[in-house]
N, C-alpha and C positions, 0 to 999 in steps of 0.2 A: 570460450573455446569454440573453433568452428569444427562443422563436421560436414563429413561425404557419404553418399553411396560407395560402396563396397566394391568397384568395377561396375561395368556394363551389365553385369546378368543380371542383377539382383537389385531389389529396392533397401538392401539394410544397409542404413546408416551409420556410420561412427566417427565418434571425435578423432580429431587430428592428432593427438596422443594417445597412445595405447598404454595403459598400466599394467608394466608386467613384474610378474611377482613370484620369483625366484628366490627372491629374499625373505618372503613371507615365511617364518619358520626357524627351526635350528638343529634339523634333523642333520643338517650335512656338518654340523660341528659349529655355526655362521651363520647369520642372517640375524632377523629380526623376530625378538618377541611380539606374544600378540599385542600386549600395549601401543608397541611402536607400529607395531604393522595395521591396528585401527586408525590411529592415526594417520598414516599417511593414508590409506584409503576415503578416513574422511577429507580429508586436503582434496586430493584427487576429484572427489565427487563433488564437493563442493566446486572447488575449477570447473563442472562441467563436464566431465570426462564420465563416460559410455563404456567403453572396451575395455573388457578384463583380459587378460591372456595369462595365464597358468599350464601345466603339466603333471601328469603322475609323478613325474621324476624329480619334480622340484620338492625338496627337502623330504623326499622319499615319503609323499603324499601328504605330506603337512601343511603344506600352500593350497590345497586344496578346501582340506578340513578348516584352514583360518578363513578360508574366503566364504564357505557355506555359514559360519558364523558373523560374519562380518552382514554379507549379503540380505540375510535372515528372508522379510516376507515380500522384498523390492527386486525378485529375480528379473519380472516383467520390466525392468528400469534397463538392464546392461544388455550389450553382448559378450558374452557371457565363450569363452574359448579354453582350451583345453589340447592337450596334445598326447600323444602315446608314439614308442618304438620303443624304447629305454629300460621300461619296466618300474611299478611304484614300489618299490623295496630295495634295500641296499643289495642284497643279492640275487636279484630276479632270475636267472638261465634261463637256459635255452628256452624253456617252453613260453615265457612271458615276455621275452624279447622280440623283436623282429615286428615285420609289418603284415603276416599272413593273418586272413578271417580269421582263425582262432586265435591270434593276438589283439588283433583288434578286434574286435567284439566281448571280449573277456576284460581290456582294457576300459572299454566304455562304460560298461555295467559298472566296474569299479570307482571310475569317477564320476559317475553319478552319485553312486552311494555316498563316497567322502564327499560331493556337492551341496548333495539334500536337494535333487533338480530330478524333473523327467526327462529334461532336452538339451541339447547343446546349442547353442545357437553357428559356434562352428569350432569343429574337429582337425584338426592339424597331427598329420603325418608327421613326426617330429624331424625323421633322419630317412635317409635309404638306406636300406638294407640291403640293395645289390643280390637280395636273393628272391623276394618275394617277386613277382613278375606283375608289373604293371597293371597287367586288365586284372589280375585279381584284386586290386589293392581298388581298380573304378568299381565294378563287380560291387564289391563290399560296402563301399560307401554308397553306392546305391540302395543296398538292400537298408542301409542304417536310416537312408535319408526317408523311404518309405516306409520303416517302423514308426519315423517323425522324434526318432532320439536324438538325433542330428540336422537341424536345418540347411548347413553346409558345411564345406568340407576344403579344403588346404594343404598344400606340399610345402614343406619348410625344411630347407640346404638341400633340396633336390635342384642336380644342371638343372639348365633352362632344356634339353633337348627332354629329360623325361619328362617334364612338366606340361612343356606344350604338346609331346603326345598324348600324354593324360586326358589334357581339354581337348586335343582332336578327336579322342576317341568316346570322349562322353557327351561331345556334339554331337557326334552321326549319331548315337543313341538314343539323341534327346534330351541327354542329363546336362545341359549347359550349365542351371542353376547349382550341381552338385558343385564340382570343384569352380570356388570362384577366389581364391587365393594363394599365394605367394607369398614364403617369408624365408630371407636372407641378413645377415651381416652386411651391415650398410652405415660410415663413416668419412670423413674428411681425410683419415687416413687407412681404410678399408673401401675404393670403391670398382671393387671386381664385379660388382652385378653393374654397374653401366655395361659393360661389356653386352653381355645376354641377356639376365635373368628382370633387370627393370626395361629395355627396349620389347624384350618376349611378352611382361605383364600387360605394356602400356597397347603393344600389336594386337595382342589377344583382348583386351578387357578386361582383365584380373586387378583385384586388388592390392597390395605389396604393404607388406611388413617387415620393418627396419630394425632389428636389433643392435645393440653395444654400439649408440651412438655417439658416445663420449670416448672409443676405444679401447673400452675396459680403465676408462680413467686417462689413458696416457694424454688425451686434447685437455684437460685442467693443468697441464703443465707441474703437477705435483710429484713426478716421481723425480724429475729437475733436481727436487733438493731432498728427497727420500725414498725410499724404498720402501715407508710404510704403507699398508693397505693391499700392495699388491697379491697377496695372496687370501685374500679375508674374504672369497666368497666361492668362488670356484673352484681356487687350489691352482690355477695356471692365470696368467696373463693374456688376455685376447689378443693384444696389441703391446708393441715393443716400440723404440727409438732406435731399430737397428737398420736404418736405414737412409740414404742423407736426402730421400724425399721427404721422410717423415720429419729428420730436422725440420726441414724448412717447412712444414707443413706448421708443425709446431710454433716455428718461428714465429707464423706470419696469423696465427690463432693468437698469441701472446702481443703481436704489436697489433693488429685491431682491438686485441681487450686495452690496452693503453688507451688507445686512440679514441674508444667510446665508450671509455670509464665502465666497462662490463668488464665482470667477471669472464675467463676463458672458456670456462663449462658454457655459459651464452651463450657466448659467439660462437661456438660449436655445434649449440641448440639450433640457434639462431638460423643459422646458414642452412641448417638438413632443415629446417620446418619451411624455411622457403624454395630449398631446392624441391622436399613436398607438393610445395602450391604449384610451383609451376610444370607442375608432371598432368597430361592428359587422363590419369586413373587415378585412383586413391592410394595414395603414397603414405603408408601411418609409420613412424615409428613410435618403436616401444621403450619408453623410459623402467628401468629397472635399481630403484632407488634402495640403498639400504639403512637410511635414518630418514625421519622425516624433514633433517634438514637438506639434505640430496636430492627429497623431492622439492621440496619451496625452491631451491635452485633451476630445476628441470623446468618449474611449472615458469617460473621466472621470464623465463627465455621466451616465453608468448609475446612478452612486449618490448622484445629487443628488435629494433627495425636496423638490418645493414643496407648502409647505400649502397649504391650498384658498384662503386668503382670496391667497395669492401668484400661484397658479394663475388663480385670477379676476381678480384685475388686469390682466395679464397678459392673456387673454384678451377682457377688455373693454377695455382702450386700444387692442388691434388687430385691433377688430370691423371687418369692410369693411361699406359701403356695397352691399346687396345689389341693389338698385334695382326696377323694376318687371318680374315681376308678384311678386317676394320679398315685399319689404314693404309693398305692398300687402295682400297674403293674408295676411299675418302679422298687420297691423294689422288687417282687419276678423275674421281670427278670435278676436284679444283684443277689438276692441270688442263684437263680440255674437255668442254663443256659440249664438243659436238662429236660426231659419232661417225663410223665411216662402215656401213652396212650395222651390223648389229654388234660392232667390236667399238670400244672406246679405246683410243690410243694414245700412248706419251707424243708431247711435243704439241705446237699448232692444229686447230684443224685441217682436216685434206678436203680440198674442192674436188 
């Protein structure tokens, strides 16, 4: 497995696969016993793989508790991640929800404790809350990062517009190394962060984390011929075929797995671990297996090379719709390439 710095701010390193472990557990009714969930962690580690990424909320703090087992006296070995807004109980309210100081701070101490750690190596904002207000939410993480409970710190399904005020405003402060991450839904047939949120990461320095890269399953081509599995871990489907991009999206996953005798789950791999490589920051996604043979699949995908003309396909069947002022500026910088005062205009240019 290769690995990267974390963005531009920071010297921390992580594999190109993130192991995340939402399945770890079976508090949500689903997932994986501990037997299975050692094992796929030993798989994991043996592969190479560095970055954990877990949540209070995953299996209402069970994935935590299996990881601090699992873990045991090799904490110095990972980076080691954790998330809060959610709350780790099935019916957390109002007071344990949300992203204010006292939810976070209340949240940390808790996952630490089910850790068995003194530190995070980084804390992920899980959701916005739309209520907490932004400078409290840097505020906080600063005060965590100078307790040294928290080395760094992350926004995950936050727009791209609160995120980079976020790092603008823990730059003027000084806090660059505080927030040095990014993490979104990012697939072959999910790719609404081209739009902002991975151009935002790559402008700024940030690191980026790719969740449900297989789209909740739908890119293995197996709900095609069932409808099993789709509810056996979240209770919803990330990702639907209800759409005739996604056909063909599907499509064209299905005749490259012909074409290079891989499996579809690969060549779905495949394709984001090199659209990864060739991103200017550290582009991880997060594989979230729930047997260990899901993960021998995921890890698979390390040695699936697409040609370029397969990669391009690929790429071009699940171009999004970037909309205005994207393609806009795109199109009048392809139509004309020169300028007449400080205005670019349709048509020739004007002498």
């Amino acid at each position: 497995m290769q690995y990267r710095t974390f963005g531009s701010h920071t010297g921390l390193r992580v594999s190109e696969l993130a192991l995340g472990t939402a399945n770890f557990g079976t508090g949500w009714g689903s997932g994986a016993e501990f037997d299975d969930a050692k094992k796929m962690y030993t798989t994991y580690v043996e592969a190479g793989g560095v970055f954990l990424d877990t949540a209070d909320a995953y299996q209402f703090g069970q994935s935590e508790t299996f990881l601090a087992d699992l873990i045991g006296d090799d904490r110095d070995q990972f980076v080691l991640a954790s998330k809060f807004t959610q709350g780790g109980i099935a019916k957390p309210g109002v007071s344990r929800t949300g992203n204010s100081r006292k939810v976070m701070t209340r949240a940390l101490e808790d996952s630490l404790r089910r850790l068995r750690t003194d530190y995070l190596d980084l804390y992920w904002v899980h959701w916005p809350d739309y209520v907490t207000p932004v400078d409290e939410i840097i505020e906080t993480i600063a005060i965590l990062v100078n307790s040294g409970k928290i080395l760094h710190a992350g926004l995950s399904n936050f727009p791209a517009w609160r995120s980079a005020y976020a790092v603008g405003v823990a730059a003027e402060r000084g806090q660059s190394a505080n927030i040095i991450g990014v993490q979104t839904e990012y697939s072959l047939v999910e790719r609404s962060a081209d739009r902002e949120i991975l151009p935002m990461a790559e402008g700024l320095g940030l690191g980026a984390v790719l969740y449900s890269p297989l789209g909740g399953g739908l890119l293995t081509g197996k709900y095609r011929a069932s409808d099993e599995g789709r509810l056996t871990t979240l209770g919803v489907v990330i990702q639907r075929e209800d759409t005739e991009q996604k056909t063909t999206i599907v499509d064209a996953v299905l005749k490259v797995a012909g074409e290079t005798g891989s499996t579809p789950a690969q060549v779905a791999m495949a394709w984001e671990l090199e659209r990864c490589r060739r991103s200017t920051t550290a582009v991880v996604p997060i594989i979230g297996p729930r047997t260990p043979a899901q993960l021998d699949e995921y890890l698979s995908a390390l040695e699936v090379a697409l040609d370029d003309d397969h990669y391009q396909l690929l790429t071009d069947v699940s171009a999004p719709v970037l909309g205005a002022p994207h393609d806009d500026a795109t199109r009048l910088a392809d139509a004309n390439r020169g300028a007449v005062g400080n205005r670019f205009v349709l048509g020739p240019p004007v002498a």
